[in-house]
DRENMARMAR-624881 format. One record per residue (C-alpha): residue in three letters; chain; x, y, z. Coordinates in Angstrom, 2 decimals. Example, Ala and Ser with C-alpha at 12.3 -4.5 7.8 and 13.67 -1.06 7.14 Angstrom:
# residues 2
{'ALA'; 'A'; {12.30; -4.50; 7.80}}
{'SER'; 'A'; {13.67; -1.06; 7.14}}
END
This chain:
# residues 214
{'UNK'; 'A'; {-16.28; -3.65; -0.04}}
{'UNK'; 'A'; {-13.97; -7.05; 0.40}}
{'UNK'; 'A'; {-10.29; -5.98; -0.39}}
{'UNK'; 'A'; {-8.72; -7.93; -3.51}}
{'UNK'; 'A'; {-6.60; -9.54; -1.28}}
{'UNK'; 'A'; {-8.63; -10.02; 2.02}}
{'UNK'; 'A'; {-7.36; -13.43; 2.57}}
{'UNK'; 'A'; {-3.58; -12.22; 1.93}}
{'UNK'; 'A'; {-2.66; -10.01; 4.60}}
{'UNK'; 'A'; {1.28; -10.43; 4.01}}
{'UNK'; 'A'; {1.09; -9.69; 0.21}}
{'UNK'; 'A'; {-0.85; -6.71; 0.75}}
{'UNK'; 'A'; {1.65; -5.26; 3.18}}
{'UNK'; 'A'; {4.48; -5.91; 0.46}}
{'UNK'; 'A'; {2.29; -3.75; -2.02}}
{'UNK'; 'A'; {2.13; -1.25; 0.62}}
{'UNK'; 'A'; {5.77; -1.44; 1.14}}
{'UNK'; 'A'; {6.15; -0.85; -2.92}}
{'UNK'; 'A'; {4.00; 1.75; -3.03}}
{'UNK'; 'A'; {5.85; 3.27; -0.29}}
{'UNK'; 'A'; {9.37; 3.30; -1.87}}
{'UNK'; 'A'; {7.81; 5.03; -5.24}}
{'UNK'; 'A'; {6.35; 7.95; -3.00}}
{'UNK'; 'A'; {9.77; 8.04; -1.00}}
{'UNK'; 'A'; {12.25; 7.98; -4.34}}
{'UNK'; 'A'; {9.73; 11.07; -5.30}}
{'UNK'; 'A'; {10.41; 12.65; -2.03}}
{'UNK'; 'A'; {13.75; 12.36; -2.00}}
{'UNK'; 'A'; {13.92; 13.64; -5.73}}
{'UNK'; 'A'; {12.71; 17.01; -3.99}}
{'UNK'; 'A'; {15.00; 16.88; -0.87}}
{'UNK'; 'A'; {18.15; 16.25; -3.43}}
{'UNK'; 'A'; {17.28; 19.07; -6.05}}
{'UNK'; 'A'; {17.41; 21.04; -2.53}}
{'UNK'; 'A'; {20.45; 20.22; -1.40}}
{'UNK'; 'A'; {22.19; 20.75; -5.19}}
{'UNK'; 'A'; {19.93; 24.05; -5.01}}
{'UNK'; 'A'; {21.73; 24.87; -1.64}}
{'UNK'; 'A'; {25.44; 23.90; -2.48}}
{'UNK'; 'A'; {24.90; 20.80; -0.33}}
{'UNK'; 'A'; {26.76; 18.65; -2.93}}
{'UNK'; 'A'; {28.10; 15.85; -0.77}}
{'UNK'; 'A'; {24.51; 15.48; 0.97}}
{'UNK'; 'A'; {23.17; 14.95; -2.68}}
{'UNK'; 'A'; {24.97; 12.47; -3.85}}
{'UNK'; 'A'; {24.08; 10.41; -1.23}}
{'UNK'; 'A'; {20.84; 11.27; -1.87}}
{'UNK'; 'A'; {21.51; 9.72; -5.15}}
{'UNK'; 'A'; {22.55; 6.49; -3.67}}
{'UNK'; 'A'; {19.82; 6.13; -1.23}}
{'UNK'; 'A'; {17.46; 6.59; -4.26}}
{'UNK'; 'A'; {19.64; 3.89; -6.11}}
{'UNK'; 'A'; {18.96; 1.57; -2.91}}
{'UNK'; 'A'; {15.10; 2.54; -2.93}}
{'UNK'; 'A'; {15.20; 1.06; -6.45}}
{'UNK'; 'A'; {17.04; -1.95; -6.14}}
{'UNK'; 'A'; {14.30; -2.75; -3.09}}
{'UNK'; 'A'; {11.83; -1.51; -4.94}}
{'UNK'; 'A'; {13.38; -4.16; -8.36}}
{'UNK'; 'A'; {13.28; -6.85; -5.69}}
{'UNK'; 'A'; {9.80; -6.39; -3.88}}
{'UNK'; 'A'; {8.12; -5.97; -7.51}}
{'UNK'; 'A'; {9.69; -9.69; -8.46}}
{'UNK'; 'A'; {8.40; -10.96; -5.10}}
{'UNK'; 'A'; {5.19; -9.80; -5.63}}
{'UNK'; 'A'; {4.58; -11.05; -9.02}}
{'UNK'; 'A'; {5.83; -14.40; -8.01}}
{'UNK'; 'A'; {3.24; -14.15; -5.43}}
{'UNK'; 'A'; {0.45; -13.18; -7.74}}
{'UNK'; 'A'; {1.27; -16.25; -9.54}}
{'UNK'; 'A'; {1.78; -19.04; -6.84}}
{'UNK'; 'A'; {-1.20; -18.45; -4.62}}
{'UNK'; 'A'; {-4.50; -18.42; -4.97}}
{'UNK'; 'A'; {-5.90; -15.31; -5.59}}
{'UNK'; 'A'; {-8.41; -13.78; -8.58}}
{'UNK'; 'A'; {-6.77; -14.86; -12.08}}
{'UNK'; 'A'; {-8.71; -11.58; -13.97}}
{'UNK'; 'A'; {-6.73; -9.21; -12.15}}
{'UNK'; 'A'; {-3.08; -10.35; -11.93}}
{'UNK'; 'A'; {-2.44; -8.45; -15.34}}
{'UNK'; 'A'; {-3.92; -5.33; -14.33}}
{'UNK'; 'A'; {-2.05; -5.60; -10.69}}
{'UNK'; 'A'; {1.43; -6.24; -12.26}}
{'UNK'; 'A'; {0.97; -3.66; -15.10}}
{'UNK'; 'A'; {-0.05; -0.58; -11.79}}
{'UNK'; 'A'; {3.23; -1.93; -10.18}}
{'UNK'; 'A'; {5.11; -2.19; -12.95}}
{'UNK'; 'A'; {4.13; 1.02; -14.63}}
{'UNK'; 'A'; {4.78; 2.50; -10.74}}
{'UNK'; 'A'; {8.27; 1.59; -11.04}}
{'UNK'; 'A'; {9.08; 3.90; -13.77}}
{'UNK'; 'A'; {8.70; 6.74; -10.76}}
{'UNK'; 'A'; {11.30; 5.24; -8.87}}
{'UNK'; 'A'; {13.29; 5.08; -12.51}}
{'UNK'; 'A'; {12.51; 8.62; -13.38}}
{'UNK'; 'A'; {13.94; 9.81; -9.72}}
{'UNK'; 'A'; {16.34; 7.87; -9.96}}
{'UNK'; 'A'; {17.81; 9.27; -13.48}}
{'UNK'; 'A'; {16.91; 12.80; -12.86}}
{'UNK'; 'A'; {19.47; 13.05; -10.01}}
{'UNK'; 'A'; {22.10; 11.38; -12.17}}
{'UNK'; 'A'; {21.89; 14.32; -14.70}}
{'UNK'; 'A'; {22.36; 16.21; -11.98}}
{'UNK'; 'A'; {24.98; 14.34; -10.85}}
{'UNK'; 'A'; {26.96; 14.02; -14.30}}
{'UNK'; 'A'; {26.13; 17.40; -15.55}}
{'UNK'; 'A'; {26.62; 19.20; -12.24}}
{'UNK'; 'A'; {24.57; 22.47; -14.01}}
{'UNK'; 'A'; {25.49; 25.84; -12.82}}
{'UNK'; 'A'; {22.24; 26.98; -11.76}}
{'UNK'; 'A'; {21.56; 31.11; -11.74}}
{'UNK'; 'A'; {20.14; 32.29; -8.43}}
{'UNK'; 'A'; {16.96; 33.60; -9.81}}
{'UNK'; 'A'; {16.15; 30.15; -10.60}}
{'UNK'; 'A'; {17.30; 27.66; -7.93}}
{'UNK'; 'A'; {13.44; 28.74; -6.11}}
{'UNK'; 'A'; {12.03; 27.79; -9.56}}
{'UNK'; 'A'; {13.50; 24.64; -9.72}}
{'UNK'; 'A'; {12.80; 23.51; -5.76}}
{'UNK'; 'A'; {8.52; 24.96; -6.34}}
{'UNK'; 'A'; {8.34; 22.78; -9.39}}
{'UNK'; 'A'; {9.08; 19.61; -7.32}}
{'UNK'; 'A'; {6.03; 20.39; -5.27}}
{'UNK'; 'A'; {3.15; 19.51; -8.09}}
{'UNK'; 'A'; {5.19; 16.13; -9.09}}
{'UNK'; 'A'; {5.16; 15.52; -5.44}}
{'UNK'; 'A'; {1.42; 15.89; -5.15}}
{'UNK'; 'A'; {1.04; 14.40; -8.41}}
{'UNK'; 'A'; {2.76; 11.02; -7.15}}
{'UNK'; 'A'; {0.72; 10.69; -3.95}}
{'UNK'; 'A'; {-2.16; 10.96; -5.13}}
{'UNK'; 'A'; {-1.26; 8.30; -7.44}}
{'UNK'; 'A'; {-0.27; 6.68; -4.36}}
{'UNK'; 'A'; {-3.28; 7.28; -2.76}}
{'UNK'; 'A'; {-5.21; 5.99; -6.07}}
{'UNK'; 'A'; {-3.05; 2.58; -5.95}}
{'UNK'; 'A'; {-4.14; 1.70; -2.59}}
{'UNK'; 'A'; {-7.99; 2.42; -3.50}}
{'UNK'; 'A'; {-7.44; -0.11; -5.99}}
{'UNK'; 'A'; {-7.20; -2.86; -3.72}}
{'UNK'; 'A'; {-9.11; -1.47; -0.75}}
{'UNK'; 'A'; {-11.99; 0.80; -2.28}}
{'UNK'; 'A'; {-11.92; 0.50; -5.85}}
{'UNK'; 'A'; {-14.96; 3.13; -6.50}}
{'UNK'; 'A'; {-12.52; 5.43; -4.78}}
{'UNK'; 'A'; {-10.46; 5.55; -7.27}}
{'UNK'; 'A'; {-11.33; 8.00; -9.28}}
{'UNK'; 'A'; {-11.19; 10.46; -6.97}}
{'UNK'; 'A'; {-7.94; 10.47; -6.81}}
{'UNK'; 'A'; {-6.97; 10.00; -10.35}}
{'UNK'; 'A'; {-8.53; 13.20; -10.46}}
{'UNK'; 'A'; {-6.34; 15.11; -8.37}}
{'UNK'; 'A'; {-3.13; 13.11; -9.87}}
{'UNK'; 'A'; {-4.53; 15.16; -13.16}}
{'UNK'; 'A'; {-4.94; 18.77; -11.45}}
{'UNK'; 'A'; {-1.31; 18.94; -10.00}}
{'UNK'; 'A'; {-0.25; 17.22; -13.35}}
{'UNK'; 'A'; {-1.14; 20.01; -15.16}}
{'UNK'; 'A'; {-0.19; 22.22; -12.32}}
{'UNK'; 'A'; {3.00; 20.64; -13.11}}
{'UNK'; 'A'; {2.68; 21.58; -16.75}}
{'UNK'; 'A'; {2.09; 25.18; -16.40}}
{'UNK'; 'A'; {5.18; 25.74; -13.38}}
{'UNK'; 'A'; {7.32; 23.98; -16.10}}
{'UNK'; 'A'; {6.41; 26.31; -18.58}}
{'UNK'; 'A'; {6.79; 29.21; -17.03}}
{'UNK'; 'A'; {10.63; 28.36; -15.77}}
{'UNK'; 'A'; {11.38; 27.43; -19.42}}
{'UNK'; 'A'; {10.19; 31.03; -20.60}}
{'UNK'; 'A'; {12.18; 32.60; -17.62}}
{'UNK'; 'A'; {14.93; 30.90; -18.91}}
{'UNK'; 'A'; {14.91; 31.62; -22.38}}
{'UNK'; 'A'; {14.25; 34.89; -21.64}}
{'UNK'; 'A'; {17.74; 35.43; -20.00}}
{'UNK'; 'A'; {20.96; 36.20; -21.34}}
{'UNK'; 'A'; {22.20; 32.92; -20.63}}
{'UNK'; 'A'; {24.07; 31.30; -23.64}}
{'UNK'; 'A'; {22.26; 28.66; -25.89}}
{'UNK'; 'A'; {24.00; 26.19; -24.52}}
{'UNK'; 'A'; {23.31; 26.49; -20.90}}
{'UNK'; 'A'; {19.93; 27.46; -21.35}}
{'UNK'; 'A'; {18.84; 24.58; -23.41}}
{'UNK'; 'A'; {20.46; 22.25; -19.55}}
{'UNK'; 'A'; {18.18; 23.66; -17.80}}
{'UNK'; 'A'; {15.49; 23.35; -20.15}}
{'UNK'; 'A'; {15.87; 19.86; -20.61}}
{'UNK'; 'A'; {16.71; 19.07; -16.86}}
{'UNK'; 'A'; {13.41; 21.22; -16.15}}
{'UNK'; 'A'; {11.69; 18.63; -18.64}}
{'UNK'; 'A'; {13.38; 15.52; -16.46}}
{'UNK'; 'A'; {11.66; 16.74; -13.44}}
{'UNK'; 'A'; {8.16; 17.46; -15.14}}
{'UNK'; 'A'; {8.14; 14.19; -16.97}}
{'UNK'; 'A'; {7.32; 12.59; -13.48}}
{'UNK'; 'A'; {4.33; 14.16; -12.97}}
{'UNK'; 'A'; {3.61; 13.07; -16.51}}
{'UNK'; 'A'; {4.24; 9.55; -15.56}}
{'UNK'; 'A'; {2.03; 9.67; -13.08}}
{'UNK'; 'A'; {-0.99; 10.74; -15.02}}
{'UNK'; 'A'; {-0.13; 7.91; -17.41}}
{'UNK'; 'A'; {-0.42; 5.46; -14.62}}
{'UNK'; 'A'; {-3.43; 7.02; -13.34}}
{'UNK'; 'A'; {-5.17; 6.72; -16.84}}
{'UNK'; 'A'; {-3.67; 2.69; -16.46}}
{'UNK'; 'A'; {-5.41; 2.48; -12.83}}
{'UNK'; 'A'; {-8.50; 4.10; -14.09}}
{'UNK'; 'A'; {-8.78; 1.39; -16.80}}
{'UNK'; 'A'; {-8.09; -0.94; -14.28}}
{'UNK'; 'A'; {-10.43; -0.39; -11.76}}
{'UNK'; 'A'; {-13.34; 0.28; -14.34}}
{'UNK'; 'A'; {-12.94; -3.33; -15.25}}
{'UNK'; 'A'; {-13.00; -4.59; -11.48}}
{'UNK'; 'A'; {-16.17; -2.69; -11.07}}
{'UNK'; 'A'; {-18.34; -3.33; -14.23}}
END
């Protein structure tokens, strides 16, 4: 099948390059609940600021692009859906982005028993995101592939779900005060929620691609 943009080479590379910085913020999301996990807590926070740079790239590729979209010539019934993927993909980089600042501010005591717990659930949302990824790219290069991976972006979503769960009741079940267990329940909800916004952009991509195709 003809990509969307066949006749665009350099604007497809900058979608690339977007798409790129959302799975990287994701990744490291995981490598900086690691190193807070670990004690590393110099190596996190600049962790934090190379996520902060990823988004202000990430801010300033998306604006590119759209002006793009806009000024050259390419196929007027799919600009919308194309800025609303990208757009909607930004609120990865976003959700990154603010789950290491509560981190950051809140600098949670963590009990041992649970630092594993907090590094495994990383591992779904990291799926979860590129498969999205994946998805994205299908959208301008195979769009009956899409699908596929939507698919998968739902499996380690609710992967995602069930890890989260399970940490939550670990953690209630302790006899950690209210207080402290009600941090780490809703820091264990900040890191989830990605994998949630990924399925929500999937669902977008899915609409979007069904209309490309029909």
């Amino acid at each position: 099948m003809i990509s969307l943009f066949s006749t665009t080479k350099d604007l497809i590379m900058q979608i690339d390059n977007f798409i790129d910085l959302t799975v990287t913020a994701s990744l490291h999301l995981q490598e900086g609940i690691r190193e807070y996990m670990g004690g590393r807590f110099d190596d996190f926070e600049k962790r934090l600021g190379v996520v902060l740079d990823a988004e202000n790239n990430a801010d300033n590729l998306r604006k590119e692009i759209e002006s793009r979209l806009y000024s050259q010539t390419l196929i007027p019934e799919s600009r919308g859906d194309v800025l609303g993927v990208l757009e909607s993909m930004d609120t990865i980089i976003d959700t990154s982005k603010g789950t290491l600042f509560e981190f950051s501010i809140e600098k949670p005591v963590i009990p041992e028993d649970l630092k594993t717990d907090f590094v495994s659930l990383t591992d779904p949302v990291i799926k979860s995101v590129e498969a999205l990824a994946y998805g994205a790219r299908a959208f301008f290069y195979d769009v009956y592939s899409v699908k596929d991976h939507i698919h998968i972006v739902k499996f380690y979503e609710k992967e995602c779900d069930s890890a989260s769960e399970r940490i939550k009741r670990k953690i209630f079940a302790s006899d950690m005060g209210l207080s402290q267990k009600m941090q780490l329940k809703n820091l264990i909800s900040q890191i989830d929620s990605m994998a949630d916004d990924a399925e929500i952009i999937a669902d977008r991509l899915s609409i979007a691609s069904i209309k490309r195709i029909v």
